[in-house]
C-alpha positions as CSV (number, residue, x, y, z in Angstrom):
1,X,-22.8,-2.9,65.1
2,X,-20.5,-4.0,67.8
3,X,-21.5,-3.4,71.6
4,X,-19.2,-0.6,73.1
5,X,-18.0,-1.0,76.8
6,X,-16.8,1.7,79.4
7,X,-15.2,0.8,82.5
8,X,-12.5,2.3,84.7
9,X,-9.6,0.4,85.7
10,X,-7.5,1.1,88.5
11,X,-4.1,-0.7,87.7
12,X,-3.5,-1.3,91.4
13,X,-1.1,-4.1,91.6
14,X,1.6,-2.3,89.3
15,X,0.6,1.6,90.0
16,X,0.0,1.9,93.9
17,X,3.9,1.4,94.9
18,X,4.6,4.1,91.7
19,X,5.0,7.2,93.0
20,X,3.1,9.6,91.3
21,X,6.1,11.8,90.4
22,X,7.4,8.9,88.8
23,X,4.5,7.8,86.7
24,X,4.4,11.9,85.6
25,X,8.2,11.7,84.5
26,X,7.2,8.2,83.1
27,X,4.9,9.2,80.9
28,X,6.1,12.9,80.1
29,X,9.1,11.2,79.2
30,X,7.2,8.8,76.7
31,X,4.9,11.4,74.8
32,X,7.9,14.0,74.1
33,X,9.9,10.6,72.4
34,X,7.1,9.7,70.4
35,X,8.4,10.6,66.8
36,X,5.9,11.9,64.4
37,X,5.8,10.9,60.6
38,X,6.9,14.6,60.1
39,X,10.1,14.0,61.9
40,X,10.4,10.3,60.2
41,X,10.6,12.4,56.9
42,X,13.2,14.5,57.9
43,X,15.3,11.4,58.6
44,X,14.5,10.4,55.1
45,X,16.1,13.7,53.7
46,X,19.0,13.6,56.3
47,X,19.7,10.2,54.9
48,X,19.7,11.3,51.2
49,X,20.8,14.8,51.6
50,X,24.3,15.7,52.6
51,X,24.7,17.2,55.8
52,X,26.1,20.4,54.4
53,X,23.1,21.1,52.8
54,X,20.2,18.8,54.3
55,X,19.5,21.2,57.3
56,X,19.5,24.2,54.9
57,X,17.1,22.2,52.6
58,X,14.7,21.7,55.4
59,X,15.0,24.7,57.3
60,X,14.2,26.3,54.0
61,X,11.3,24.3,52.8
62,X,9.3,24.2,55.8
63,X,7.6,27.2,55.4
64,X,6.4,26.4,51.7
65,X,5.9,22.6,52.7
66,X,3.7,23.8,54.8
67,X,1.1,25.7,52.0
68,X,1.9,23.0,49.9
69,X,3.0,19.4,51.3
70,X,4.2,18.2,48.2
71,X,6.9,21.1,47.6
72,X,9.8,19.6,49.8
73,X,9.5,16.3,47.8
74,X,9.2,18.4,44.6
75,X,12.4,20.6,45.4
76,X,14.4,17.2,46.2
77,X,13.5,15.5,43.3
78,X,14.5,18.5,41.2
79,X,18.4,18.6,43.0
80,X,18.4,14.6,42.4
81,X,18.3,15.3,38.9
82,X,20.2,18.5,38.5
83,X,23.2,16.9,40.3
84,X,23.5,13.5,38.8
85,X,22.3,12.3,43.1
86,X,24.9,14.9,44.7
87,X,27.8,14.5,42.5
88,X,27.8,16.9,40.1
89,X,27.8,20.6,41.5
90,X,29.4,22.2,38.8
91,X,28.2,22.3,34.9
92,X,29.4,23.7,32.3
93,X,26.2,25.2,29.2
94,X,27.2,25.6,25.1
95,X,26.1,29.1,25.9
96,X,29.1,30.0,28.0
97,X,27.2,30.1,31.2
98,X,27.7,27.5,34.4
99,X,25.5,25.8,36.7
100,X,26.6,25.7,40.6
101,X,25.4,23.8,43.3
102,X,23.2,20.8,43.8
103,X,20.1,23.2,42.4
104,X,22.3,23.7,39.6
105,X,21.6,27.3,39.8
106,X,22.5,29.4,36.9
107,X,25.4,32.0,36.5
108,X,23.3,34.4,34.5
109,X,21.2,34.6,37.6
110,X,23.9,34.5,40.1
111,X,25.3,37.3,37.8
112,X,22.2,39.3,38.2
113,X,21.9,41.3,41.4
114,X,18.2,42.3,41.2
115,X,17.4,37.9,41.0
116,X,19.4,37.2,43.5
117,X,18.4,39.7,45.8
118,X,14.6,38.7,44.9
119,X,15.4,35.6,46.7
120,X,18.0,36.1,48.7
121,X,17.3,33.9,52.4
122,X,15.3,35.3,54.6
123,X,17.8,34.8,57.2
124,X,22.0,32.9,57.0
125,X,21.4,30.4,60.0
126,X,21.1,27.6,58.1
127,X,23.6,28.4,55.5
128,X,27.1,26.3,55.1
129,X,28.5,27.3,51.9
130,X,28.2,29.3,48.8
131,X,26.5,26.3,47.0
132,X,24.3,25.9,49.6
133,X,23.0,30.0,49.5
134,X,22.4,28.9,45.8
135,X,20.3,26.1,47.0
136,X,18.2,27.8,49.2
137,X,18.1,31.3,46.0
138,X,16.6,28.1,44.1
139,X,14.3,27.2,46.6
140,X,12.6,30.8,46.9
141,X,13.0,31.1,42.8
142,X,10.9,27.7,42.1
143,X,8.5,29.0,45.2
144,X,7.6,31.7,42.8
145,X,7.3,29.8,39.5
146,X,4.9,27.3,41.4
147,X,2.8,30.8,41.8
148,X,3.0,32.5,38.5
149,X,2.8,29.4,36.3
150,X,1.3,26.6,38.3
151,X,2.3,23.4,39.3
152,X,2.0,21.7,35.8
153,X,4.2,24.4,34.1
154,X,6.9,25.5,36.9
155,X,9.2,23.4,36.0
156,X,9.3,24.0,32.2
157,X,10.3,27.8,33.9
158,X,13.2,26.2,36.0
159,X,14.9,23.8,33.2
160,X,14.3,26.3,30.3
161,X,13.3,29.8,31.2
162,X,10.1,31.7,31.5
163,X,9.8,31.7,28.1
164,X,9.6,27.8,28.0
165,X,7.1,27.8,30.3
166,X,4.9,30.2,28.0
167,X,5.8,27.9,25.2
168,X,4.0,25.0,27.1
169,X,1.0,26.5,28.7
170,X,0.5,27.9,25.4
171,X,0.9,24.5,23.3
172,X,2.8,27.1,20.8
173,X,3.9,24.9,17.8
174,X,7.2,26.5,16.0
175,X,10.0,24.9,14.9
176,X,12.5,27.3,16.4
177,X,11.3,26.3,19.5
178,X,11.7,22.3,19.2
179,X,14.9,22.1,20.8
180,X,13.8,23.5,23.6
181,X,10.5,22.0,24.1
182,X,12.0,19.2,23.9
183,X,14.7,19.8,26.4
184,X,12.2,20.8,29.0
185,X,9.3,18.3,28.2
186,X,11.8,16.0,28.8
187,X,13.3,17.6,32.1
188,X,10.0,17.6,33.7
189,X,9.3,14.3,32.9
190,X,12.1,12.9,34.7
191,X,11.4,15.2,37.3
192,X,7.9,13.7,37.8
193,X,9.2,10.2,37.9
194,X,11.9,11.3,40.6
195,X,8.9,12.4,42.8
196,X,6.5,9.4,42.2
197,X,9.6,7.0,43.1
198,X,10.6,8.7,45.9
199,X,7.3,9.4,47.6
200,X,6.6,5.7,47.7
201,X,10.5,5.5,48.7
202,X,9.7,7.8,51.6
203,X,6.2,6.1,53.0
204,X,7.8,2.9,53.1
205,X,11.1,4.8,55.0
206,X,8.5,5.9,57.7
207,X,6.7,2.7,57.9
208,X,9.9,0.7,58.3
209,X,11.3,3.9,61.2
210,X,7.8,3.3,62.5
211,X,8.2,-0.2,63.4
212,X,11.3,-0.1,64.6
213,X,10.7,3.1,67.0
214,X,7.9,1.5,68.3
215,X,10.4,-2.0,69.1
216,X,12.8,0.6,70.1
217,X,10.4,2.3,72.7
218,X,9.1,-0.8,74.1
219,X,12.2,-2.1,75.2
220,X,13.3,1.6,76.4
221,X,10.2,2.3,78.3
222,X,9.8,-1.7,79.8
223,X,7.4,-1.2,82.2
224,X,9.5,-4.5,83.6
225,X,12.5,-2.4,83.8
226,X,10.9,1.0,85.3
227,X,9.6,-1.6,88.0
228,X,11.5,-4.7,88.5
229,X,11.8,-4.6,92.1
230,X,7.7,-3.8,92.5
231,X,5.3,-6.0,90.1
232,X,4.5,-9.0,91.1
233,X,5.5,-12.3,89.2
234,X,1.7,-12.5,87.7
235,X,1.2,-9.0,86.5
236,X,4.7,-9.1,84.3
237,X,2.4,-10.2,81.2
238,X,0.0,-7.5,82.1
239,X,3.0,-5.0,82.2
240,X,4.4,-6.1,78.4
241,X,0.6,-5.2,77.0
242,X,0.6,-2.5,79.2
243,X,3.7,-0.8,77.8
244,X,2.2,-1.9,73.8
245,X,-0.7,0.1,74.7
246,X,0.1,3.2,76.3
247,X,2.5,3.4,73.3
248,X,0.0,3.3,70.8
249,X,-2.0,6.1,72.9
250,X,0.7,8.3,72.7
251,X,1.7,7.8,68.8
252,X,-2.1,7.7,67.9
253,X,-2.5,11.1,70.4
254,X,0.8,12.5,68.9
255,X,-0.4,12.0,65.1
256,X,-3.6,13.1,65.3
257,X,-5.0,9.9,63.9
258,X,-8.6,8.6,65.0
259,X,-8.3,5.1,66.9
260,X,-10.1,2.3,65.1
261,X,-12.6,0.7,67.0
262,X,-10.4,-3.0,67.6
263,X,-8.0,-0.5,69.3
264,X,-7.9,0.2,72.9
265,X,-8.0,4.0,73.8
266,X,-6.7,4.5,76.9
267,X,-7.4,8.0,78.9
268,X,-4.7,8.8,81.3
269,X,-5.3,10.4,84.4
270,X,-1.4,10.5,85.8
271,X,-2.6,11.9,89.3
272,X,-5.2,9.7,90.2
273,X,-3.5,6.7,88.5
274,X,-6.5,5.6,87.1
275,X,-6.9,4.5,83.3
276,X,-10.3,4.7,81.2
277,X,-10.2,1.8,79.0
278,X,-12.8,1.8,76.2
279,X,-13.3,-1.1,73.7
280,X,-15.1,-3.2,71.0
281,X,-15.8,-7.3,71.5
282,X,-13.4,-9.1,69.8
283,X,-9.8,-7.9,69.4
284,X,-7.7,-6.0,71.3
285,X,-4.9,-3.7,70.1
């Protein structure tokens, strides 16, 4: 077990000729632009989404993404598919009937005043087009076949039907059903892969934002630059890590993470200008 250490540093060759209004703008400044992975996700959709719908998509997802964390990726995965990545908004069935919008949301239902009112938005703010209120109609719709058929089986319901769902949970073996079992078998399939690829799309996405916010903010917030006329020559070194560190307080405070014990936790007292620095032997973050 490694020795713990507690010590209070008073950072006076940098701090003292900081005015304290300063340091409170300073550092105010710095928590509010610490991005969380939340908001690195969004920038992931905003990048794959276009911006007719992508706002709609996430204003309209929060709520359920919320119960479930997995439904946002879920619902994205399903309008890849549907619209051939965005490209395809308007399909033509054997059956006479046409699918609109990048959810690919069906005429018969469009057609049928009782579904659409079902799950209609719960508000127009977000709302661009027509295509797009059939994207968010969608939204609601596979909301509720999540509930009444599970996870495993709700998207059997969207591709084929309630009655393909039933089919599934119920293993029911009948020829006259092959067509459509295999349809919808193979629907949520390449649904499944969609959202396996693009999870591990999306972590990396916020990994690689990550790094680069950090780089951004440490050349933004240069504790060099804030004061370049006040440290002196031998503390500039002591500035850089000061900068990496109260950086990683922030993100590490703004995620909600726990620090590891090679990390330094810094407790920030902005009136006093003092700093509570707390530590393992060995390294450093």
């Amino acid at each position: 077990m490694k020795k713990w250490f507690l010590g209070t540093v008073v950072l006076f060759s940098m701090l003292s000729v900081f005015p304290a209004q300063v340091k409170y703008d300073y550092y105010q400044d710095l928590s509010e632009s610490i991005k969380t992975d939340k908001e690195f996700e969004k920038d992931f959709y905003k990048t794959r989404i276009p911006a007719n719908y992508a706002d709609a998509f996430l204003y309209y997802t929060e709520e359920y993404d919320k119960i479930d964390s997995t439904f946002r990726m879920k619902f994205y995965s399903i309008m890849v598919h549907e619209s051939g990545n965005f490209k395809r908004y308007v399909n033509k069935n054997p059956n006479g009937s046409v699918d609109l919008g990048p959810s690919q949301l069906n005429s018969y239902n469009i057609d049928n005043a009782a579904f659409m009112k079902q799950y209609k938005p719960k508000d127009k703010s977000h709302i661009t087009t027509l295509y797009c209120y059939y994207m968010v109609v969608s939204i609601n719709y596979y909301w509720d076949l999540i509930k009444t058929y599970g996870d495993k089986y709700a998207l059997y319901a969207y591709n084929g039907g309630p009655k393909a769902a039933r089919i599934a949970r119920n293993n029911i073996q009948d020829p006259r059903f092959a067509s459509l079992v295999r349809a919808t078998t193979s629907y949520n399939r390449n649904v499944r892969k969609n959202v396996k690829r693009f999870s591990q799309e999306l972590q990396e996405f916020i990994k690689v934002s990550r790094i680069e916010h950090i780089t951004e903010l440490k050349q933004q917030y240069s504790f060099i630059a804030k004061l370049k006329n006040s440290i002196p020559r031998r503390s500039v070194h002591q500035g850089k890590k000061f900068v990496s560190d109260v950086i990683l307080y922030f993100i590490r405070k703004k995620q909600f993470r726990e620090f590891q014990p090679n990390e330094l936790v810094i407790k920030l007292n902005i009136i006093t200008g003092t700093f509570q620095y707390q530590f393992t032997q060995g390294n450093i973050a």
